[in-house]
DOKOLRO-331798 format. One line per 2 residues: number of its first residue (from 1); their letters; for each residue x, y, z of N, C-alpha, C. Coordinates in nm, 3 decimals. Atoms other than C-alpha are relative to their C-alpha. Example, Ala and Ser with C-alpha at 12.3 -4.5 7.8 and 13.67 -1.06 7.14 Angstrom:
residues 2
1> as> 0.089,-0.119,0.000,1.230,-0.450,0.780,0.090,0.120,0.000 | -0.082,-0.119,-0.006,1.367,-0.106,0.714,-0.077,0.109,0.073
***
This chain:
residues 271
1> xx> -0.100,0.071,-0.080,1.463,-0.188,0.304,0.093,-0.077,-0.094 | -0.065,0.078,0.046,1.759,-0.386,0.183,-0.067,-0.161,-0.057
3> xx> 0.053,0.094,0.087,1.671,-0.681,-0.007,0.071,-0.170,0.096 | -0.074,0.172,-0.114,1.753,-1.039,0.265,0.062,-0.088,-0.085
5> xx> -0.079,0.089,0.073,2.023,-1.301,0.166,-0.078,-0.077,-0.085 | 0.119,0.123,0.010,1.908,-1.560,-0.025,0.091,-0.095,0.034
7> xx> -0.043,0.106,-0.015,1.947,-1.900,0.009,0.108,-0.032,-0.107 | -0.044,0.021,0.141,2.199,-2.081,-0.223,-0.067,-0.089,-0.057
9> xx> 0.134,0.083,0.053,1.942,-2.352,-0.274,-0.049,0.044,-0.120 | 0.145,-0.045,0.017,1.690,-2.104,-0.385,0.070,0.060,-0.155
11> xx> 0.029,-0.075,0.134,1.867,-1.961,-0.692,0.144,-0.105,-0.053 | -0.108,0.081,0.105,2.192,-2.251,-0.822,-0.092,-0.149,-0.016
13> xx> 0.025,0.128,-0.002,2.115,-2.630,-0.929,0.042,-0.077,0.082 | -0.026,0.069,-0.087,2.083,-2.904,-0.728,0.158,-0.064,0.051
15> xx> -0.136,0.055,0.004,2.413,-3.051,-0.821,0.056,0.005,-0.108 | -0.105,-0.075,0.069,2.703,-2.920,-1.033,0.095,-0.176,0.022
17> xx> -0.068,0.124,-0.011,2.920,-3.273,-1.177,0.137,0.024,-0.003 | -0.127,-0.096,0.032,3.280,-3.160,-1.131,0.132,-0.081,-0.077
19> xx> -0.119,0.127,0.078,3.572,-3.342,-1.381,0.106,0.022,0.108 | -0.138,0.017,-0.053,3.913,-3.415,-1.245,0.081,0.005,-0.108
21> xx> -0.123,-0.050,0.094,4.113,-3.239,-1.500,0.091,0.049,0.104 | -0.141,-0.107,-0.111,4.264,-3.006,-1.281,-0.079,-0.020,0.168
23> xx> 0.036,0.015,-0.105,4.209,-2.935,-0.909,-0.145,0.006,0.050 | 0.191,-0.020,-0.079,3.870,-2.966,-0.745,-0.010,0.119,0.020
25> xx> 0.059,-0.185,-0.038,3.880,-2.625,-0.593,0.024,0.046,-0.119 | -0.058,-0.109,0.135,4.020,-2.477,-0.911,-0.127,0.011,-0.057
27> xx> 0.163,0.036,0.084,3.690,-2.599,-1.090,-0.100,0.063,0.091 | 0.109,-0.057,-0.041,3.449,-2.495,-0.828,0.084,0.115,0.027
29> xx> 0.053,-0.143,-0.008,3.590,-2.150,-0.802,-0.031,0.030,-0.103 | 0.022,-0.004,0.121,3.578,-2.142,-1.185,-0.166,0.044,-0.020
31> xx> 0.152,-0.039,0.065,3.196,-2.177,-1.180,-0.036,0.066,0.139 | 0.080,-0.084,-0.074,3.077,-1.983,-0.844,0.055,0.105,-0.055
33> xx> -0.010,-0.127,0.116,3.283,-1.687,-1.003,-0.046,-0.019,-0.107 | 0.086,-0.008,0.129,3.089,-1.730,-1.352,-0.151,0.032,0.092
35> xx> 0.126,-0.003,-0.083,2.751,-1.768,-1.065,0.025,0.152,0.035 | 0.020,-0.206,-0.034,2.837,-1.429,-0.925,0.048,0.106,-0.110
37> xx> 0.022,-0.067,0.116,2.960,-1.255,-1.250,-0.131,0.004,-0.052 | 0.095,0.017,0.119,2.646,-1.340,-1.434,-0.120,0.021,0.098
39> xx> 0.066,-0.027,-0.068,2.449,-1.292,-1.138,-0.095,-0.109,0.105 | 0.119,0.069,-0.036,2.296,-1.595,-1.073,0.035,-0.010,0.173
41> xx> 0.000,-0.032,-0.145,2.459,-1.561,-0.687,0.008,0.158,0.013 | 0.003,-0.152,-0.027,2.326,-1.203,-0.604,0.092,0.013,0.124
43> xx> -0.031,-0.056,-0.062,2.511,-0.983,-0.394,-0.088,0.003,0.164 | 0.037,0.062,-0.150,2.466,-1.080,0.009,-0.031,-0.117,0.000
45> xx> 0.060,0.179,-0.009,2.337,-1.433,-0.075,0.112,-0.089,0.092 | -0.086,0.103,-0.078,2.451,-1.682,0.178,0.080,-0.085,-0.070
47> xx> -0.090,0.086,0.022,2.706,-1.896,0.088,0.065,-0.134,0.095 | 0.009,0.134,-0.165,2.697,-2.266,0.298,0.129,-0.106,-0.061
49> xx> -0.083,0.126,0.039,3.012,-2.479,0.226,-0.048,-0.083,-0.013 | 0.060,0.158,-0.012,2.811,-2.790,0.334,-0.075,-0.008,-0.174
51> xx> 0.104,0.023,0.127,2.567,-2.696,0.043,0.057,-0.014,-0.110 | -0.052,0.012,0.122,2.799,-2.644,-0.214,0.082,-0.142,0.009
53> xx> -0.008,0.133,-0.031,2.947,-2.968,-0.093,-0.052,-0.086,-0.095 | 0.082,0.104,0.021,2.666,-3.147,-0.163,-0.017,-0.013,-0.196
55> xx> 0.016,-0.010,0.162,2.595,-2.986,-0.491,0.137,-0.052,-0.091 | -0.103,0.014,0.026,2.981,-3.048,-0.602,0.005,-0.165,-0.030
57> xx> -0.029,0.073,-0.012,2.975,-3.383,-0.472,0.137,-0.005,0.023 | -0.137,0.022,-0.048,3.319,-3.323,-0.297,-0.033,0.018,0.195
59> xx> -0.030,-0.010,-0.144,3.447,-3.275,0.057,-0.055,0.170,0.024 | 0.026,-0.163,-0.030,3.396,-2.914,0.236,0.164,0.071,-0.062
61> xx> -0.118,-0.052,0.027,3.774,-2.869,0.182,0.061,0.075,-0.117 | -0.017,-0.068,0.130,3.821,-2.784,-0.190,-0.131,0.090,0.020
63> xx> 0.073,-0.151,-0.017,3.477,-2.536,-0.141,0.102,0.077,0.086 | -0.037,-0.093,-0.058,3.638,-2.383,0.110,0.129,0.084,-0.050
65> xx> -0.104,-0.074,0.052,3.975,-2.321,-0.076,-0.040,0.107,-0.138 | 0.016,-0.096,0.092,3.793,-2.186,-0.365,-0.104,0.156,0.078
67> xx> 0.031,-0.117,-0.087,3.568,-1.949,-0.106,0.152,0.113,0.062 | -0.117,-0.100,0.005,3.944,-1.817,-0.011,-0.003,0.081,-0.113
69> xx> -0.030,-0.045,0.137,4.024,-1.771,-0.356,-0.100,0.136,-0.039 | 0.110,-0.146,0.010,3.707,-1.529,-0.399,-0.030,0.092,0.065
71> xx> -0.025,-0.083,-0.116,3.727,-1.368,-0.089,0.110,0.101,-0.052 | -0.073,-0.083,-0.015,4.059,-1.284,-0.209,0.009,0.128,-0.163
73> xx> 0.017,-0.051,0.131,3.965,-1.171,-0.565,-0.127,0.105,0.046 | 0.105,-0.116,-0.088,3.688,-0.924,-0.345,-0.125,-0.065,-0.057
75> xx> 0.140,0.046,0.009,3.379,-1.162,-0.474,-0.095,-0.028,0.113 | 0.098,0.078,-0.092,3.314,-1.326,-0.143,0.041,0.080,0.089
77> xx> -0.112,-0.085,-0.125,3.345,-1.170,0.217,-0.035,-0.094,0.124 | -0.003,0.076,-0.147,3.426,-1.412,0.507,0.006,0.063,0.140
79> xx> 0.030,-0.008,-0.091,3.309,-1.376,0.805,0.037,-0.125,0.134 | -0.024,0.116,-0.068,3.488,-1.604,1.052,-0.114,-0.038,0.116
81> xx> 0.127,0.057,-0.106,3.231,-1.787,1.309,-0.093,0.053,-0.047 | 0.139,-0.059,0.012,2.972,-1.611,1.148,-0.050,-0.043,-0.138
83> xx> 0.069,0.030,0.070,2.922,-1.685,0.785,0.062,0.068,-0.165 | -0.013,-0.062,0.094,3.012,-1.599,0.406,-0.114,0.047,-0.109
85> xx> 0.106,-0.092,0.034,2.838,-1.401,0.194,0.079,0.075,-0.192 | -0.088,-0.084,0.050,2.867,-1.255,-0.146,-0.024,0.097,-0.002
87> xx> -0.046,-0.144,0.015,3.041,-0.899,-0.189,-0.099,0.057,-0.110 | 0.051,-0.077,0.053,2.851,-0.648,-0.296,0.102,0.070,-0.092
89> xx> -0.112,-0.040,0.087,3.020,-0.461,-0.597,0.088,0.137,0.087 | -0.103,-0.084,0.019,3.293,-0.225,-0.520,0.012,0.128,-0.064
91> xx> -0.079,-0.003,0.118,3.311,0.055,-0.711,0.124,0.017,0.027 | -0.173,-0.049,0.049,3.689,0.178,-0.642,0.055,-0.118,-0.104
93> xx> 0.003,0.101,0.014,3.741,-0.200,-0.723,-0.013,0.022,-0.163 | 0.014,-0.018,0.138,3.574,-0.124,-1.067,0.022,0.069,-0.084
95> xx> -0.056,-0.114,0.088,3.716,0.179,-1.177,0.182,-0.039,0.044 | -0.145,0.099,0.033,4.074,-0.010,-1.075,0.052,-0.078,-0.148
97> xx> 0.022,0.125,0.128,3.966,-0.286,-1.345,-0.002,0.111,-0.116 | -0.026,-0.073,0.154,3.898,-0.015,-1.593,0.123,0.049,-0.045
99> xx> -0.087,-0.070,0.057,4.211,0.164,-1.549,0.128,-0.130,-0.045 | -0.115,0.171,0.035,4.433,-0.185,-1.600,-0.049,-0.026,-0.150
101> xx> 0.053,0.072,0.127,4.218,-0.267,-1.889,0.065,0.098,-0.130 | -0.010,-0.105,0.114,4.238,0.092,-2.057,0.182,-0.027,-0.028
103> xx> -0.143,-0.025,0.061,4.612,0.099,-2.032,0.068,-0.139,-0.023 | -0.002,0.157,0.080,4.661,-0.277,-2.126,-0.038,-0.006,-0.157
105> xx> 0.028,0.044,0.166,4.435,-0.315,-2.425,-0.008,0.150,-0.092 | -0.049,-0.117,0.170,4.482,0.051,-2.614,0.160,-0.026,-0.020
107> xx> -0.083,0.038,0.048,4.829,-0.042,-2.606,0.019,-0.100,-0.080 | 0.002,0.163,0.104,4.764,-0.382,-2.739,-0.066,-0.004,-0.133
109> xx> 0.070,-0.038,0.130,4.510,-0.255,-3.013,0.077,0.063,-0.080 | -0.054,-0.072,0.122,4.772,-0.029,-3.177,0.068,-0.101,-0.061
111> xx> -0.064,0.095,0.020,4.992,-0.279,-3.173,-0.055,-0.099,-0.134 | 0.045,0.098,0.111,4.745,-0.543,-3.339,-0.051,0.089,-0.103
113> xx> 0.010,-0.036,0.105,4.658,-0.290,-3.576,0.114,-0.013,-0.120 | -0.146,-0.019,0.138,5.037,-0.274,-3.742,0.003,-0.127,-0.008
115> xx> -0.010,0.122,-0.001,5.061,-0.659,-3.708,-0.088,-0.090,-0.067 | 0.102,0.070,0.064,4.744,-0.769,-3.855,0.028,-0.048,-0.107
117> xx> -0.060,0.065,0.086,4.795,-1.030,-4.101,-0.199,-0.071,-0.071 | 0.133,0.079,0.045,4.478,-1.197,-4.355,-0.068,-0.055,0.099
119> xx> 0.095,0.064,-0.054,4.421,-1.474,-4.156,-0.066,0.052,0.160 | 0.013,-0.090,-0.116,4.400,-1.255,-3.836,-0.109,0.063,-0.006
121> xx> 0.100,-0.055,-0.009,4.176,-1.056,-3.978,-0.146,-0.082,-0.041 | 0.140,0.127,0.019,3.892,-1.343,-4.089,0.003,-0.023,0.105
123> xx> 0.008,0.060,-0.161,3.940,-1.443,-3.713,-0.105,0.096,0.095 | 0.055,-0.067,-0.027,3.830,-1.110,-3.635,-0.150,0.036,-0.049
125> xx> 0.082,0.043,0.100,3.559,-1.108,-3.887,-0.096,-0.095,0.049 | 0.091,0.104,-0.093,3.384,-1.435,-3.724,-0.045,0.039,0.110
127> xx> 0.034,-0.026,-0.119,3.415,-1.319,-3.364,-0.114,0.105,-0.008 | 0.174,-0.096,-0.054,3.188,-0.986,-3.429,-0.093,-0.066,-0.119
129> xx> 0.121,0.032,0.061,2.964,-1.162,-3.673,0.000,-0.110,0.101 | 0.072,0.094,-0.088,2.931,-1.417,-3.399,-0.058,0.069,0.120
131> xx> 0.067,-0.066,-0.090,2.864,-1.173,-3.135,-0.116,0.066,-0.038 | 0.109,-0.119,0.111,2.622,-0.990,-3.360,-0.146,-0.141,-0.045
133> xx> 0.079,0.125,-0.011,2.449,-1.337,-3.384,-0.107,-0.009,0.116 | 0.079,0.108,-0.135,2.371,-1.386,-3.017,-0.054,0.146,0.122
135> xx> 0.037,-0.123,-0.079,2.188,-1.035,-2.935,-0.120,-0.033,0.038 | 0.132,0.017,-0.105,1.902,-1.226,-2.741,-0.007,0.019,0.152
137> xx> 0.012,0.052,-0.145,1.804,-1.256,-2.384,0.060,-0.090,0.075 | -0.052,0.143,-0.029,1.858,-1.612,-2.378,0.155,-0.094,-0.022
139> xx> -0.156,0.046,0.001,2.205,-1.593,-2.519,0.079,0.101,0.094 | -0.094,-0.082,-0.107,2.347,-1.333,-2.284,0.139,-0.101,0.054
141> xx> -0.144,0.073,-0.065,2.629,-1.553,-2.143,0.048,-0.028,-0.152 | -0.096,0.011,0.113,2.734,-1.640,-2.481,0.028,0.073,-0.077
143> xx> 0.024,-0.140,0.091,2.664,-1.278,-2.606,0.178,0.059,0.067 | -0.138,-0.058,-0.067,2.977,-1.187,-2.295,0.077,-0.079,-0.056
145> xx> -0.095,0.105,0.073,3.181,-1.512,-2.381,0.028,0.086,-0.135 | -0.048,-0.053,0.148,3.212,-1.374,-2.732,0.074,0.127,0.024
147> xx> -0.045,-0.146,-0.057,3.229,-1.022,-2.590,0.176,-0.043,0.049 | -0.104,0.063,-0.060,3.538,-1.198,-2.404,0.139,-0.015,-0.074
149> xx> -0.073,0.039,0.120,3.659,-1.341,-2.710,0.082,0.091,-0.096 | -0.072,-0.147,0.118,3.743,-0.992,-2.921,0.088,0.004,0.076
151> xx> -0.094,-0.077,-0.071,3.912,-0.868,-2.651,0.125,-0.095,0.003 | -0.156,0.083,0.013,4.150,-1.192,-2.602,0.046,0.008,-0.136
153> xx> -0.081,0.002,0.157,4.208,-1.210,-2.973,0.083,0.132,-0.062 | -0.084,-0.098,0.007,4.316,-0.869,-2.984,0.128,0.002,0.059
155> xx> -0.106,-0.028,-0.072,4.563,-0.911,-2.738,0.110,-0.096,-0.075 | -0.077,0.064,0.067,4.664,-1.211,-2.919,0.071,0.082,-0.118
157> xx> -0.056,-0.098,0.169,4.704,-1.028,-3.285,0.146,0.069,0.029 | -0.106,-0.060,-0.015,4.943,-0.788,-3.072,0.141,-0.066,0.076
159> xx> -0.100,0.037,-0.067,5.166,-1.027,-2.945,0.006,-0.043,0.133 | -0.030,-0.030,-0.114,5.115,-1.036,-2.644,-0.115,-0.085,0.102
161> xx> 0.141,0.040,-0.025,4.819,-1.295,-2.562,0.038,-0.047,0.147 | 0.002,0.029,-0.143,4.986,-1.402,-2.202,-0.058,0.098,0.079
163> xx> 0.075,-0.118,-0.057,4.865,-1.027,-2.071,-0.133,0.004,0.028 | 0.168,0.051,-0.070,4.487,-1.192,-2.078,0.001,-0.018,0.128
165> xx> 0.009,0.078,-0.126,4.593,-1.364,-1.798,-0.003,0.140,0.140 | 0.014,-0.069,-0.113,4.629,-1.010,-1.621,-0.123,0.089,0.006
167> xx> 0.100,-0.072,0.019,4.356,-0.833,-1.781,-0.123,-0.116,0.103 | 0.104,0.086,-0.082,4.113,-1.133,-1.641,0.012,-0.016,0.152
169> xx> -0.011,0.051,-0.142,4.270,-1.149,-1.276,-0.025,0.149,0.057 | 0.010,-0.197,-0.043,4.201,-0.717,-1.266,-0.147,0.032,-0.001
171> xx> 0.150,-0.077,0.029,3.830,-0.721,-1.394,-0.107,-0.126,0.059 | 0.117,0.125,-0.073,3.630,-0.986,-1.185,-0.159,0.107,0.019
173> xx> 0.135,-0.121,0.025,3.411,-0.646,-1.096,-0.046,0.045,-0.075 | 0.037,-0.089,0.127,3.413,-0.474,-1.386,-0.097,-0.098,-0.063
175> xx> 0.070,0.078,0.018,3.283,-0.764,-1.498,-0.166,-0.062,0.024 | 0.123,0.016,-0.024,2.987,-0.819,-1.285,-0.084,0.139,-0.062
177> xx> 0.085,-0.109,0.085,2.871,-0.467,-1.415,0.000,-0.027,-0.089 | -0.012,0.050,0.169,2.957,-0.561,-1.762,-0.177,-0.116,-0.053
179> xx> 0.130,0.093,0.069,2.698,-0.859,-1.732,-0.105,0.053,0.052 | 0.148,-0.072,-0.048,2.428,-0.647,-1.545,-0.022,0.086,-0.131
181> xx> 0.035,-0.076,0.152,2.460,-0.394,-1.842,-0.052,-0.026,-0.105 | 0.010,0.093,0.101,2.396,-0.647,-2.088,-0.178,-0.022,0.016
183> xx> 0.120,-0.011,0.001,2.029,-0.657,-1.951,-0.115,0.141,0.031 | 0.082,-0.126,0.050,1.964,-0.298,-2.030,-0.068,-0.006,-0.135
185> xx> 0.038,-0.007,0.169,1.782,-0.240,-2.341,0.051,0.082,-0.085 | -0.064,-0.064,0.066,1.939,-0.188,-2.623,0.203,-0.025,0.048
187> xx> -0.143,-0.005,-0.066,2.282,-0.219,-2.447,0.105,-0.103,-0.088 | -0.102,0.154,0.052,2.392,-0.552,-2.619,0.028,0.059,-0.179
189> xx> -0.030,-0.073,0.111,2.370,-0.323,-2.948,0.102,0.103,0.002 | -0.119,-0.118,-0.010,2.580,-0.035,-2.872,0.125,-0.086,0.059
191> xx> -0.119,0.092,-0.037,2.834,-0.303,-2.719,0.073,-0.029,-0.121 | -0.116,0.014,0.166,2.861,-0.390,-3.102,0.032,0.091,-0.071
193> xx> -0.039,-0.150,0.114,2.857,-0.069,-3.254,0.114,0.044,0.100 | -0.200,-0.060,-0.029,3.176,-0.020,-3.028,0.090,-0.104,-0.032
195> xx> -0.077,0.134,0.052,3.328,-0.357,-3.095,-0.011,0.032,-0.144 | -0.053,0.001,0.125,3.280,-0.298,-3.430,0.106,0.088,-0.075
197> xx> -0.042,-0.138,0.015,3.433,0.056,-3.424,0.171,-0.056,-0.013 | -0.136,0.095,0.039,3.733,-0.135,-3.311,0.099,-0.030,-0.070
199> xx> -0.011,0.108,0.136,3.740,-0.406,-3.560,0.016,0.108,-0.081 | -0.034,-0.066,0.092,3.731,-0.155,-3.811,0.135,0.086,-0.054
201> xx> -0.131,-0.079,0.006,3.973,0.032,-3.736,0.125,-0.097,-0.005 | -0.099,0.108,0.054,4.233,-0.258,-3.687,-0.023,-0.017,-0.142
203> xx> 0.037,0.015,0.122,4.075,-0.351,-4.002,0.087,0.074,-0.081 | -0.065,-0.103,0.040,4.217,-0.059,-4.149,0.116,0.053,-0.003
205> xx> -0.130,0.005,-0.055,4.561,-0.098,-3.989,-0.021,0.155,0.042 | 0.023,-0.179,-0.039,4.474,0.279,-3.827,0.010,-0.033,0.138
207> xx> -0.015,0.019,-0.161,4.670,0.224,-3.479,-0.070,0.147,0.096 | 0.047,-0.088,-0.086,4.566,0.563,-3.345,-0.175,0.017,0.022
209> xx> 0.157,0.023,-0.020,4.173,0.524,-3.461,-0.012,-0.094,0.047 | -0.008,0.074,-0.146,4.217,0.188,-3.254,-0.037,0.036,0.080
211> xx> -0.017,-0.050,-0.129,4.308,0.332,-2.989,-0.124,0.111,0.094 | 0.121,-0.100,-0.040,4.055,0.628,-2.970,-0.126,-0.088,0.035
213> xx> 0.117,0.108,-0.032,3.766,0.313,-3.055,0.038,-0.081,0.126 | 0.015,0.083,-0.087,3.900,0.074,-2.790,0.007,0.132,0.186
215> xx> 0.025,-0.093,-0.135,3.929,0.403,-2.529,-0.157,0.020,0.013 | 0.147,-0.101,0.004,3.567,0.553,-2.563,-0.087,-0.160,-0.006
217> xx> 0.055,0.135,-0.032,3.456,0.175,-2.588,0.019,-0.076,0.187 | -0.049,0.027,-0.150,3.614,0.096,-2.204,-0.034,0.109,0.079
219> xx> 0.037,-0.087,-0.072,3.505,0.389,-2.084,-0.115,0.051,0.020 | 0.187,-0.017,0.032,3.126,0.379,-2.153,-0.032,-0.100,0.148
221> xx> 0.084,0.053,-0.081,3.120,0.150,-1.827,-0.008,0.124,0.132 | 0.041,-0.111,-0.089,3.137,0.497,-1.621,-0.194,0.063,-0.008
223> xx> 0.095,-0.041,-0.011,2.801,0.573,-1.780,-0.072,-0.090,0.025 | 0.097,0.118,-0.040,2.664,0.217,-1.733,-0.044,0.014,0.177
225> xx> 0.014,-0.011,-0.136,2.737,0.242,-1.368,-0.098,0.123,0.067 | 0.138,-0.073,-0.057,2.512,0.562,-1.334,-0.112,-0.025,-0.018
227> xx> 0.137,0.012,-0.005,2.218,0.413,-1.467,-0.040,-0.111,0.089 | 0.070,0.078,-0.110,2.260,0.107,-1.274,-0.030,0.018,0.166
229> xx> 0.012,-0.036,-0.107,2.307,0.257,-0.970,-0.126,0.052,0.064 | 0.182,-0.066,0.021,1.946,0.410,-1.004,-0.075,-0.142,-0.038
231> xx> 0.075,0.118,0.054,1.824,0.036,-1.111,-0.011,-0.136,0.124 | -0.084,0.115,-0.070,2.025,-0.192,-0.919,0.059,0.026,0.143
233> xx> -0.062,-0.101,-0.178,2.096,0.011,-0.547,0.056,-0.125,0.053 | -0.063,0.093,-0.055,2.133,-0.352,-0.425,0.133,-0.051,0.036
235> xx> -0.104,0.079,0.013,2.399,-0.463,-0.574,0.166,0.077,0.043 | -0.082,-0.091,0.018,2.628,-0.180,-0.516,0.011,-0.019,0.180
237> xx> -0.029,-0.016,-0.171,2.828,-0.137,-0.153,-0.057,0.159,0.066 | 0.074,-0.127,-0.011,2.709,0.109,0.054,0.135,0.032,0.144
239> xx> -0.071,-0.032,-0.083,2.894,0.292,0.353,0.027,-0.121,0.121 | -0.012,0.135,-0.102,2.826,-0.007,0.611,0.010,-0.090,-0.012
241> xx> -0.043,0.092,0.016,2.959,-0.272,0.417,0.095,-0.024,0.049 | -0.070,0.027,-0.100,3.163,-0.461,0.581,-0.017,-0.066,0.069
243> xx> 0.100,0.072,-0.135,2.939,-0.615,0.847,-0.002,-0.145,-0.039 | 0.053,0.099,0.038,2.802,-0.935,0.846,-0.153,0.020,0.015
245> xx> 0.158,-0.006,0.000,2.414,-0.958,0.758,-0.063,-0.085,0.109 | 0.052,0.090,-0.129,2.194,-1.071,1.024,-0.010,-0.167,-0.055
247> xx> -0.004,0.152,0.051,2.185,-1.452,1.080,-0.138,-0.011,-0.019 | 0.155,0.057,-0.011,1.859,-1.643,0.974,-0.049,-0.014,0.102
249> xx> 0.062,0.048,-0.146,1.649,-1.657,1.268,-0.060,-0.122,-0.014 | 0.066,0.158,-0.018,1.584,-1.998,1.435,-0.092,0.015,0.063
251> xx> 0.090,-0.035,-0.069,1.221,-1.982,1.517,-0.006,-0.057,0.084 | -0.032,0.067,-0.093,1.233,-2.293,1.761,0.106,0.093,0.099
253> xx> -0.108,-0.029,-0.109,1.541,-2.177,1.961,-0.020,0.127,0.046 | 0.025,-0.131,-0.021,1.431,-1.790,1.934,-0.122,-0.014,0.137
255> xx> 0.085,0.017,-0.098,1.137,-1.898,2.142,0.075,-0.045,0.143 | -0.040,0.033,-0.095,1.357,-2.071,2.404,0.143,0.095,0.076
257> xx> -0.116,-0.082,-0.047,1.621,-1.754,2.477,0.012,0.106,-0.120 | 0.008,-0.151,0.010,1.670,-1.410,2.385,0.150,0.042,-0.044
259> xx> -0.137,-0.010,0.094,1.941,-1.318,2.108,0.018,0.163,0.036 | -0.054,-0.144,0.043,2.111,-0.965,2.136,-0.010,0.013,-0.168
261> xx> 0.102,0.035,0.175,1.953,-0.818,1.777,0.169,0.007,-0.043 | -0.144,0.016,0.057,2.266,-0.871,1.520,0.012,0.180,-0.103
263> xx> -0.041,-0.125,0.124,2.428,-0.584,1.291,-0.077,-0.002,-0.097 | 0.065,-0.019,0.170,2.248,-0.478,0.986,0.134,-0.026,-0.098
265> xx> -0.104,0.007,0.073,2.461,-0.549,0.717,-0.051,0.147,-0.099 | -0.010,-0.153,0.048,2.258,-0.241,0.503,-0.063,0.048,0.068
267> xx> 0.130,-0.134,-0.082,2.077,0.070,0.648,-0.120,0.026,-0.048 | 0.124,-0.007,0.057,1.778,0.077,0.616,-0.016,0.132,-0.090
269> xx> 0.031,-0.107,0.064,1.632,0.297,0.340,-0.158,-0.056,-0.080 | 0.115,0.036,0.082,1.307,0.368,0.145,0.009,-0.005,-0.129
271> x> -0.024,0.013,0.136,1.273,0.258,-0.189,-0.129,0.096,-0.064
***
């Protein structure tokens, strides 16, 4: 059977302290998107304004503008009178993100290949010996962060470092596969032996071997997605997404009146 919401209780911290740099909502969508990238809000988990509220220490009003915000970036899926929830992955969604990325950053890699200057390249130099550092378990978020990091600095090298801003607003999905991948075995290695492939090649000022490394590097998440799909069935949409998942049943009130049963949100299947 499908795997039941969870609580948000049951898998974030009690309370998240939020600065007043910038806007309240801005900040809490900031970190529930990092929570559902990285996984720690699985796919269907309830989502309670009040709770994140509490945890925030704000009003319901800024949650709720950043629940828009993710809704509209396909993380969250609102359910008016009934309830939010997060989105199961997508793929069209994620093979979108790839094709933005591919034809974004191989253009931007040839580029920073002819442009590469000394200190450019020691910049480069740090980033994969820092990613190459943090191939544990326990660094995974700072293993992607870094992962993160090549890719913006490339774009920088070529000129062109405002274009992050579109590559990051295209791959919110791609993304959540990206960090599920990361807890295959072995996976966080071949991530560098293509990052390095890269690097090298910039290295080398060789815009067309670039290009070939940063293609065949962006395009390895077609084969990620078949193994997770065999790992991870959960997380993935299925034909009857869409729905809303049944509500929690109230055992008190269930006893005192008789609910029409609610939609499945998945179909049942055997594992």
């Amino acid at each position: 059977m499908g795997s039941r919401p969870a609580r948000i209780d049951s898998i974030t911290p009690p309370r998240d302290t939020i600065a007043r740099r910038t806007t309240i909502g801005a900040q809490i969508h900031a970190v529930l998107r990092r929570d559902i990238i990285t996984g720690r809000l699985t796919p269907r988990a309830v989502l309670s304004e009040q709770e994140f509220a509490a945890r925030f220490g704000v009003s319901r009003t800024p949650v709720r503008e950043a629940m828009i915000k993710l809704s509209e970036e396909g993380l969250v899926e609102i359910f008016p009178q009934y309830g939010s929830f997060v989105a199961p992955i997508e793929l069209r969604d994620v093979f979108d993100s790839q094709f933005v990325r591919e034809s974004l950053e191989c253009a931007a890699v040839a580029k920073a290949a002819e442009r590469l200057d000394d200190g450019q390249a020691r910049q480069l130099k740090a980033v994969i010996d820092r990613q190459r550092s943090l191939q544990r378990p326990q660094d995974r978020e700072r293993f992607f962060r870094a992962d993160e990091d090549m890719h913006r600095l490339l774009l920088k090298i070529s000129g062109h470092e405002s274009a992050w801003h579109f590559v990051e607003s295209a791959k919110a999905q791609m993304d959540r596969v990206r960090f599920l991948a990361i807890t295959i075995p072995r996976k966080q290695a071949n991530i560098l032996a293509e990052h390095q492939a890269v690097v090298d090649a910039v290295l080398a000022r060789d815009p067309p071997r670039a290009v070939d490394a940063m293609r065949a590097h962006l395009r390895g998440i077609f084969f990620t997605i078949e193994l997770l799909r065999g790992e991870k069935t959960d997380y993935f949409a299925d034909q009857q997404d869409g729905q809303p998942p049944p509500r929690p049943v109230d055992r008190q009130k269930a006893g005192q009146r008789k609910r029409r049963p609610p939609r499945q949100y998945l179909r049942s299947r055997s594992r």
